[in-house]
C-alpha positions as CSV (number, residue, x, y, z in Angstrom):
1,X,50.3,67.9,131.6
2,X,51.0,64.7,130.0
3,X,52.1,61.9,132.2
4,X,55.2,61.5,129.5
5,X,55.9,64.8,128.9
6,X,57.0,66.4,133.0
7,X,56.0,66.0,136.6
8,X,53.6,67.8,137.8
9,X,53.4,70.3,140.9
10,X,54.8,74.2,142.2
11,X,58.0,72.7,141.8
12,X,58.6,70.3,139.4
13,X,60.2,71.9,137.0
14,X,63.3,73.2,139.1
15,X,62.9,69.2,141.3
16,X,63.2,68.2,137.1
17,X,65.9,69.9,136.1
18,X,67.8,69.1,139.3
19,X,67.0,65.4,138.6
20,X,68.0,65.6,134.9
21,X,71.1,67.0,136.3
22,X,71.6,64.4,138.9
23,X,71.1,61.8,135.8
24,X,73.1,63.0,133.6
25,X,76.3,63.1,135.9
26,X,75.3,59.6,137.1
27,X,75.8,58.0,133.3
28,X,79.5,59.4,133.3
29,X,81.2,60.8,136.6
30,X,81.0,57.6,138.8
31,X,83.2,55.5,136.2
32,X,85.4,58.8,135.1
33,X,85.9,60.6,138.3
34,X,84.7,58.0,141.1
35,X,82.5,60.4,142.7
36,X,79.3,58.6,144.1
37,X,75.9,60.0,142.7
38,X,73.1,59.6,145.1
39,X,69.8,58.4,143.8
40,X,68.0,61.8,143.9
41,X,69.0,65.3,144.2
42,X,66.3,66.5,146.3
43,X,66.9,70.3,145.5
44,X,69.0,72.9,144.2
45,X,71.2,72.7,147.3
46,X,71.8,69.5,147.5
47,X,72.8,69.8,143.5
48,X,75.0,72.4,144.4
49,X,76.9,70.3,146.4
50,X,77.4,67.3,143.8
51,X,78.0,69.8,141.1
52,X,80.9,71.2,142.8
53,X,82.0,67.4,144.5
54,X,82.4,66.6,140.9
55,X,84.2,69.7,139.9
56,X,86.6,69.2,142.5
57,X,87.3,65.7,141.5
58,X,87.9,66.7,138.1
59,X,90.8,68.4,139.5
60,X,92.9,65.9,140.8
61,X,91.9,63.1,138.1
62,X,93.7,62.6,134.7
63,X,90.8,63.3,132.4
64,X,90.4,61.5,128.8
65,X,89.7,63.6,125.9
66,X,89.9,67.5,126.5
67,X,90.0,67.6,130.1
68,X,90.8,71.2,131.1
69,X,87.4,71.7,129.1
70,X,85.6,69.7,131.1
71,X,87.2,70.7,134.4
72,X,86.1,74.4,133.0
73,X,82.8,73.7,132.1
74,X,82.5,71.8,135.4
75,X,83.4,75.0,137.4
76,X,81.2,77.0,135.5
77,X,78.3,74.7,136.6
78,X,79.2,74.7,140.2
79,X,79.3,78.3,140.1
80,X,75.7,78.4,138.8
81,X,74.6,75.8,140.4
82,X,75.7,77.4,143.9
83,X,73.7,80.6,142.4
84,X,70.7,78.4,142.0
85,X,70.9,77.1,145.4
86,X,71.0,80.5,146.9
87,X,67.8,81.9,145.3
88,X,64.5,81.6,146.6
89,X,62.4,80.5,143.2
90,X,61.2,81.9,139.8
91,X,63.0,81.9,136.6
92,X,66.0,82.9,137.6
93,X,66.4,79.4,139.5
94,X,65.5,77.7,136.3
95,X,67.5,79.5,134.2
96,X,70.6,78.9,136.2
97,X,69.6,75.2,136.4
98,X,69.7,75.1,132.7
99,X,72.7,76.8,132.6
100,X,74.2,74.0,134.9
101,X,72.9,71.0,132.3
102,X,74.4,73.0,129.6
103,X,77.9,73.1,131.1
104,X,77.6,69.5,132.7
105,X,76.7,68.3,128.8
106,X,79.8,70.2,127.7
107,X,82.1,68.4,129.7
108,X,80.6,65.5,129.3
109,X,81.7,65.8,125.9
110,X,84.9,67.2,126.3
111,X,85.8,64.1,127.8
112,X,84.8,61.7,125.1
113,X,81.2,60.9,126.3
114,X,78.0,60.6,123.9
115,X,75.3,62.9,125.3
116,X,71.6,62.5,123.8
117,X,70.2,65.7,122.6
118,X,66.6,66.1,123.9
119,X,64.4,69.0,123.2
C-alpha cells in the first residue's frame, strides 16, 4: 500500500478507523461538550469508552444546532461502538466501526459543525 493512502499491518484498518474516529471527535467534542480526547484510541475498546463518555456528556450539555440529533446519533454510535469492542475481528468489526464514524459525523452536523467528506 501507498504510504499516503493507509497504514499498513493485520490491523490497521480497524487501529484506522478507530483513529479516524478518535480525530474526528477531537476537532469538535473538547470545545462543545468538554470531554478530554486522548491522543490515540488504541482499540476498539478503548473507542468504546470515549464514544459513550461523549454520549453521555451530550446529555447533560445544552447543545447548539439540533441537539437531540446529535445526542441520538451519539447513542447510536456508542451502541455500535460497544458492539465493535465486543467482537473478536473480521468485517463485522469494521463495519460497526464505520457505522460509528457515520453517526459521530451526523452529529457533528447536527450541531452546527463542518465535516470534510473523504472517500
Amino acid at each position: 500500500m501507498s504510504a499516503g493512502t493507509a497504514p499498513d499491518g493485520p490491523h490497521a484498518g480497524i487501529e484506522g478507523l478507530c483513529e479516524q474516529i478518535r480525530g474526528a471527535l477531537a476537532g469538535w467534542v473538547p470545545r462543545l461538550l468538554g470531554v478530554h480526547i486522548h491522543q490515540t484510541a488504541s482499540g476498539p475498546a478503548e473507542l468504546a469508552r470515549l464514544v459513550a463518555t461523549v454520549a453521555e456528556a451530550a446529555e447533560v450539555t445544552v447543545l447548539p444546532g439540533n441537539g437531540a440529533a446529535a445526542r441520538a446519533e451519539l447513542h447510536a454510535a456508542a451502541d455500535r461502538a460497544s458492539t465493535a469492542a465486543d467482537e473478536r475481528r473480521g468485517p463485522d468489526i469494521r463495519a460497526d466501526l464505520a457505522a460509528v464514524r457515520a453517526a459521530c459525523r451526523r452529529a457533528a452536523v447536527a450541531v452546527g459543525e463542518h465535516v470534510a467528506v473523504g472517500f
